[in-house]
VEXSE-47025 format. One record per residue: x, y, z negated of N, C-alpha, C, O in turn; residue in one letter. Coordinates in steps of 0.1 Angstrom, whole numbers, padded with zeros to 4 digits, always signed. Example, Ala and Ser with C-alpha at 12.3 -4.5 7.8 and 13.67 -1.06 7.14 Angstrom:
BEGIN
+0132-0057-0078+0123-0045-0078+0132-0033-0078+0142-0033-0085a/+0128-0022-0071+0137-0011-0071+0129+0000-0079+0134+0011-0080s/
END
This chain:
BEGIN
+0503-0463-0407+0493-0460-0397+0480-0463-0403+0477-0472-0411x/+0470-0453-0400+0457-0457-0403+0449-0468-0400+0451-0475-0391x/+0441-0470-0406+0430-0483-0396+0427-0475-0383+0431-0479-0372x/+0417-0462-0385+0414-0456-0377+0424-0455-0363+0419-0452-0353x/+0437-0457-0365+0447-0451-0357+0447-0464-0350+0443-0466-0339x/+0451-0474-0358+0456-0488-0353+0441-0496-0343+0443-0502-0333x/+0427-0492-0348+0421-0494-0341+0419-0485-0327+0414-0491-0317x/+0421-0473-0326+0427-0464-0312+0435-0472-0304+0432-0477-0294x/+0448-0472-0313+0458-0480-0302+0454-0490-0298+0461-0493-0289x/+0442-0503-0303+0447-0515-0297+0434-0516-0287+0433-0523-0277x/+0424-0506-0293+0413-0507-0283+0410-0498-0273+0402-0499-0264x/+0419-0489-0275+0421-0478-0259+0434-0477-0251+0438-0478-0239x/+0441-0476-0265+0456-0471-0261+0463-0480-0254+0466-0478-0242x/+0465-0489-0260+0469-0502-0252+0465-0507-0239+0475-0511-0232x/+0453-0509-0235+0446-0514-0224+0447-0502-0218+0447-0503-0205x/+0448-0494-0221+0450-0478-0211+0466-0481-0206+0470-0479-0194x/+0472-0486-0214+0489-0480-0211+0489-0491-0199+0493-0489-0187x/+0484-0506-0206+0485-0515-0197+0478-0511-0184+0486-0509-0175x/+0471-0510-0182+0467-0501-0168+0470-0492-0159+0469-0491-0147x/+0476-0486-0169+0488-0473-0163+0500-0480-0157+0506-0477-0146x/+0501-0490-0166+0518-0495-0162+0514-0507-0148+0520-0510-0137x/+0503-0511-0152+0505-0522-0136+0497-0509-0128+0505-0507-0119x/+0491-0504-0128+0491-0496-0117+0500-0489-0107+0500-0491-0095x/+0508-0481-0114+0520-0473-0107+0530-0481-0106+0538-0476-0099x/+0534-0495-0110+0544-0501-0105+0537-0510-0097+0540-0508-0085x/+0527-0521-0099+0520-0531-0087+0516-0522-0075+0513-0527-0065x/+0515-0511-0076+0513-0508-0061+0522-0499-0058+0520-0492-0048x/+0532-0500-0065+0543-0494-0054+0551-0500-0044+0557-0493-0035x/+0551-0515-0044+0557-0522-0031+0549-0520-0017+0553-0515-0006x/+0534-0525-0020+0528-0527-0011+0522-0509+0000+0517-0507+0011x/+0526-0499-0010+0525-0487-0007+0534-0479-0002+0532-0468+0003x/+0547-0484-0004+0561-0481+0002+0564-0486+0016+0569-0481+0026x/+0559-0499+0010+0560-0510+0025+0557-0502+0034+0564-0493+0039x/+0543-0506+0038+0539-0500+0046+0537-0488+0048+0531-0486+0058x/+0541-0477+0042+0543-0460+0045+0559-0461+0057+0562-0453+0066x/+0567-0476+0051+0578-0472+0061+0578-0482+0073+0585-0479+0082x/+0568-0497+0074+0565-0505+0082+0558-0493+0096+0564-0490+0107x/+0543-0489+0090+0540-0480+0103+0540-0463+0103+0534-0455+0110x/+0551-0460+0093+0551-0444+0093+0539-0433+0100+0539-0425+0109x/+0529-0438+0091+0518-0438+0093+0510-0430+0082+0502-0438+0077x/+0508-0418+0075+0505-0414+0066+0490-0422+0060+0487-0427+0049x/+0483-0420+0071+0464-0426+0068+0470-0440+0065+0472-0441+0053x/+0475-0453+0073+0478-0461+0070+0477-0465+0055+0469-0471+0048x/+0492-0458+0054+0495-0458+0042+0486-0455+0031+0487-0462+0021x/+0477-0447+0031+0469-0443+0021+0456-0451+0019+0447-0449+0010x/+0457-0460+0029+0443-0468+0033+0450-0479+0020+0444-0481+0010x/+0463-0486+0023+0471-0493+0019+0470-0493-0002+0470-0501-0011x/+0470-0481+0002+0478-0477-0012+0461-0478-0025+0461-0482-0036x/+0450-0471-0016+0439-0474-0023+0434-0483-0024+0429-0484-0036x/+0433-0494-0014+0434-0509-0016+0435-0516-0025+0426-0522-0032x/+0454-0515-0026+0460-0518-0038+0454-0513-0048+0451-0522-0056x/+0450-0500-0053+0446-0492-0065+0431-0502-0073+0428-0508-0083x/+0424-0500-0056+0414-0511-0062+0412-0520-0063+0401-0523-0068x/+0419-0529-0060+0420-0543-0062+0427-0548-0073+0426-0560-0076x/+0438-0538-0084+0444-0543-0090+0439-0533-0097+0447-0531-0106x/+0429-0525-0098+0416-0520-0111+0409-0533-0112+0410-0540-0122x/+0404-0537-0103+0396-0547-0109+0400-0561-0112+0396-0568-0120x/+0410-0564-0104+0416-0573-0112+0425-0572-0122+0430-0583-0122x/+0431-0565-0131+0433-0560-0143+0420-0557-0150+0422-0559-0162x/+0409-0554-0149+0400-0546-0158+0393-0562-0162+0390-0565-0173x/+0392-0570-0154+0387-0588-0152+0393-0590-0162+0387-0590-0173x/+0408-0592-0161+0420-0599-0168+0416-0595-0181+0411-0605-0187x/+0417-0584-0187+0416-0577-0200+0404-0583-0208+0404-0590-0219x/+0393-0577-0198+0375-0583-0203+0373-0598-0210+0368-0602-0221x/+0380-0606-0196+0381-0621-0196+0391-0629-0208+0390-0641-0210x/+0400-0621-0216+0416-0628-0222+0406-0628-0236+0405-0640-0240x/+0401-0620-0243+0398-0620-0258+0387-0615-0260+0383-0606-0253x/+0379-0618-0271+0367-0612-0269+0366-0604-0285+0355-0600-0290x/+0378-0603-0290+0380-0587-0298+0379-0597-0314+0384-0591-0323x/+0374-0609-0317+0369-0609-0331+0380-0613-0336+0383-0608-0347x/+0387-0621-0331+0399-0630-0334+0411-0619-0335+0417-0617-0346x/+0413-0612-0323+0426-0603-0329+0423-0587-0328+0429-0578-0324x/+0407-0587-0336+0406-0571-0336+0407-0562-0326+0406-0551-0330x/+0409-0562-0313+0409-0559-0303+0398-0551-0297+0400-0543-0288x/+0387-0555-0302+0376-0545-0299+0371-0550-0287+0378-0557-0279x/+0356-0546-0286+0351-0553-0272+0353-0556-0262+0355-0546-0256x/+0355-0567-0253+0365-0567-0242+0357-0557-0234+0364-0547-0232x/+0344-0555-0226+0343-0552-0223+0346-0531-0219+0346-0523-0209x/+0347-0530-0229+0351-0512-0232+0371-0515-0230+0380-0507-0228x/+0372-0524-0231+0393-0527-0230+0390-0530-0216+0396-0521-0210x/+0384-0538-0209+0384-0540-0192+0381-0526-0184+0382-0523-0172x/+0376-0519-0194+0370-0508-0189+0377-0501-0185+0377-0497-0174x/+0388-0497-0197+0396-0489-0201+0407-0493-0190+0413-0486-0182x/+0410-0507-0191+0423-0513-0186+0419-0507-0173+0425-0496-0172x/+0410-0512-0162+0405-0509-0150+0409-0493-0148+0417-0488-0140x/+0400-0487-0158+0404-0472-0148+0415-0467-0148+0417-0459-0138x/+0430-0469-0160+0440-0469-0163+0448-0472-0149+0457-0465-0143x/+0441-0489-0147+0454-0494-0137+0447-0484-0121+0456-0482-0112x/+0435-0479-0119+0431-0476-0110+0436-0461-0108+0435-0458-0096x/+0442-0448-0116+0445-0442-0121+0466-0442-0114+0472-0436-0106x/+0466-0449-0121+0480-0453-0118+0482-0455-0105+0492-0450-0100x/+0472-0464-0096+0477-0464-0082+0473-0454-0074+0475-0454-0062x/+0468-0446-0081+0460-0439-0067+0468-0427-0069+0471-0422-0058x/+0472-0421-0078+0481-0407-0080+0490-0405-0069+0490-0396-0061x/+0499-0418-0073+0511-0414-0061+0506-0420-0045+0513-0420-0035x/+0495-0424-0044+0487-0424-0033+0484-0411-0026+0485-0411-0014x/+0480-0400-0032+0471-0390-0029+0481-0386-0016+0476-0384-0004x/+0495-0384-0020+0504-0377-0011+0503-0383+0000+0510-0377+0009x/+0498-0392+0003+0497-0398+0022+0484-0392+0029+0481-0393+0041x/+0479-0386+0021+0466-0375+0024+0470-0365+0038+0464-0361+0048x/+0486-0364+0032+0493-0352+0043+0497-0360+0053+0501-0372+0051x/+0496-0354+0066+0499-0360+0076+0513-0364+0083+0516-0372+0091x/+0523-0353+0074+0536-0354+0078+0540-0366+0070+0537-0366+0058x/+0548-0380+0077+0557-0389+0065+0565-0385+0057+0564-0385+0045x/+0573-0380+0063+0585-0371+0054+0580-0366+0040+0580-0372+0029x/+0574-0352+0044+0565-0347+0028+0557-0359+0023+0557-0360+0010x/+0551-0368+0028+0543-0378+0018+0554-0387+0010+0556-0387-0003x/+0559-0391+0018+0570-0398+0009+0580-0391-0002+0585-0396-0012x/+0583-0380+0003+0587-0368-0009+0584-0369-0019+0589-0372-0030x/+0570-0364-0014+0561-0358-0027+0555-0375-0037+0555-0376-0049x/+0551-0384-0030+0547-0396-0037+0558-0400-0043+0554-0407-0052x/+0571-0400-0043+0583-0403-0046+0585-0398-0061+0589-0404-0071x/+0578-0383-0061+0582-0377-0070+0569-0380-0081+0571-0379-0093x/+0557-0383-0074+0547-0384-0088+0552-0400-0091+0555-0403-0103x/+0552-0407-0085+0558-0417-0093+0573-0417-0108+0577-0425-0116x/+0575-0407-0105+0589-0405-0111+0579-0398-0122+0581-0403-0132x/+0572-0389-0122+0563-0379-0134+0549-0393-0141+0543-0393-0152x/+0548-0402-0131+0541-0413-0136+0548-0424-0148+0542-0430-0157x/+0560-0423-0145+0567-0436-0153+0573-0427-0167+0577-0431-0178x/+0571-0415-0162+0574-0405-0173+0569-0404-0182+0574-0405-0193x/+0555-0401-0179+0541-0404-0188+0539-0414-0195+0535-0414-0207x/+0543-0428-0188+0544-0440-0199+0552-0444-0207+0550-0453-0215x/+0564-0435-0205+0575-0437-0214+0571-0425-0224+0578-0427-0234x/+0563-0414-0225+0561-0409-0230+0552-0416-0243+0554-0416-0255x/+0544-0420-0236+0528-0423-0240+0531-0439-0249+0525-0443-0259x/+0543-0448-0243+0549-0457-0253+0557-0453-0263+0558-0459-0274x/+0565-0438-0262+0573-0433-0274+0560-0429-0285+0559-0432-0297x/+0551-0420-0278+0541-0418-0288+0532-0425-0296+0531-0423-0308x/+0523-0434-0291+0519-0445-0295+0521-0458-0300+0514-0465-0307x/+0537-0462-0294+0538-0474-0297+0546-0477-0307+0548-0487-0313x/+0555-0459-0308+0565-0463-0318+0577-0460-0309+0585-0451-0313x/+0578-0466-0296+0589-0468-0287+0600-0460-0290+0596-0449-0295x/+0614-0461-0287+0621-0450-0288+0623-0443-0274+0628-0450-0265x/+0620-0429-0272+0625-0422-0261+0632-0429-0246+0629-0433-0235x/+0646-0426-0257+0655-0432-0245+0652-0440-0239+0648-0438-0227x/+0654-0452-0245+0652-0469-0242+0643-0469-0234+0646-0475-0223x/+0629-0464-0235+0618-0471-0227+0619-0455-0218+0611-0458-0208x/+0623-0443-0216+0623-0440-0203+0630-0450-0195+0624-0456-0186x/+0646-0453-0197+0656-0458-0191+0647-0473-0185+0648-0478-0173x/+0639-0478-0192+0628-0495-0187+0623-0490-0179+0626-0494-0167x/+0610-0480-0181+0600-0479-0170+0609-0472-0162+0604-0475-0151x/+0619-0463-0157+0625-0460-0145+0633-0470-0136+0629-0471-0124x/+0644-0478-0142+0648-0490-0139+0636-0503-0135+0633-0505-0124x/+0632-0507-0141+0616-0514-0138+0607-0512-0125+0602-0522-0119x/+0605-0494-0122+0593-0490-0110+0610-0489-0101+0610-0498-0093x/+0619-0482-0101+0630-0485-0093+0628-0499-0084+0625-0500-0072x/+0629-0506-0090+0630-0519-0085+0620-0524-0074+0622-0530-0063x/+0607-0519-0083+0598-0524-0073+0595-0509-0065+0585-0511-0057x/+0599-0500-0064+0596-0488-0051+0609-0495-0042+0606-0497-0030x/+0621-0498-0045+0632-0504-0038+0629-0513-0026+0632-0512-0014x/+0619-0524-0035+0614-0538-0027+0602-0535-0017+0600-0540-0006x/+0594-0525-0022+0589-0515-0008+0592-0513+0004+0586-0515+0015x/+0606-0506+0000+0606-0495+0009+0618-0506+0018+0619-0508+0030x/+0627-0513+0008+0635-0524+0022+0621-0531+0029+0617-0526+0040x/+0616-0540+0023+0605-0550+0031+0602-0540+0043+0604-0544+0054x/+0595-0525+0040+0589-0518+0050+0598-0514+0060+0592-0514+0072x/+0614-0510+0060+0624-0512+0065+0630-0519+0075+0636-0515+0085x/+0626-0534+0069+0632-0544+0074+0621-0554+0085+0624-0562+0093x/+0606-0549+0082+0601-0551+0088+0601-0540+0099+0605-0545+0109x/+0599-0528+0101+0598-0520+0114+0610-0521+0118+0610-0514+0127x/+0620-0526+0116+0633-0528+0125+0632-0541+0133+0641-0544+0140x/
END
């Protein structure tokens, strides 16, 4: 790998992926939840943005605040918080959009499905960048956001019952 390359990956690539990845999985509990606590499309989307921005900025904090680049090459924190931030803000809001529609059914459909083209992307974007192999790290991030769209959608479940 290049310098040029290794410095991409650890000062975009990375803090981007990381962003991507707590985005689409940290806010999939709390955006499931409640899509099935008040079957409520607006709710939910109020819910789901929330989440998106609160866990932009606190990820883009986290990143800023951990290293300040000289020690492990890492590059400015602030342009990595940057990155981290819109990444994780990015991630939650995608499979958000679908509560836009008024019907629950189609929202939940369709958010179902960009989350599944979301985790796709990172398993992509870790095979490409990181080295990752294919398989292995599709089979992680599906098994992984599984788990937490799962703990969503029971909590939301188990609360409106």
């Amino acid at each position: 790998m290049k310098p040029a390359n290794t410095r991409l990956i650890l000062q975009v690539v990375q803090p981007g992926l990381l962003g991507l990845m707590d985005g689409s999985v940290s806010t999939l509990a709390p955006l499931f939840a409640a899509a099935e606590l008040t079957r409520q499309p607006h709710s939910a989307f109020l819910v789901g943005m929330a989440a998106a921005l609160g866990a932009a900025l606190s990820m883009g904090l986290a990143e800023a605040l951990s290293d300040d680049g000289r020690l492990s090459g890492r590059g400015h924190p602030f342009l990595r918080g940057f990155v981290t931030g819109v990444g994780t803000f990015l991630g939650g809001t995608f499979h958000t959009l679908p509560f836009l529609i008024p019907n629950i059914q189609l929202a939940l459909l369709l958010a179902s499905s960009v989350v599944v083209l979301e985790l796709l992307a990172i398993a992509w974007i870790r095979y490409r960048y990181m080295g990752s192999h294919l398989g292995s790290t599709i089979l992680q991030v599906l098994v992984g956001g599984l788990f937490v769209f799962l703990i969503g959608l029971t909590l939301g479940r188990f609360g409106s019952s």
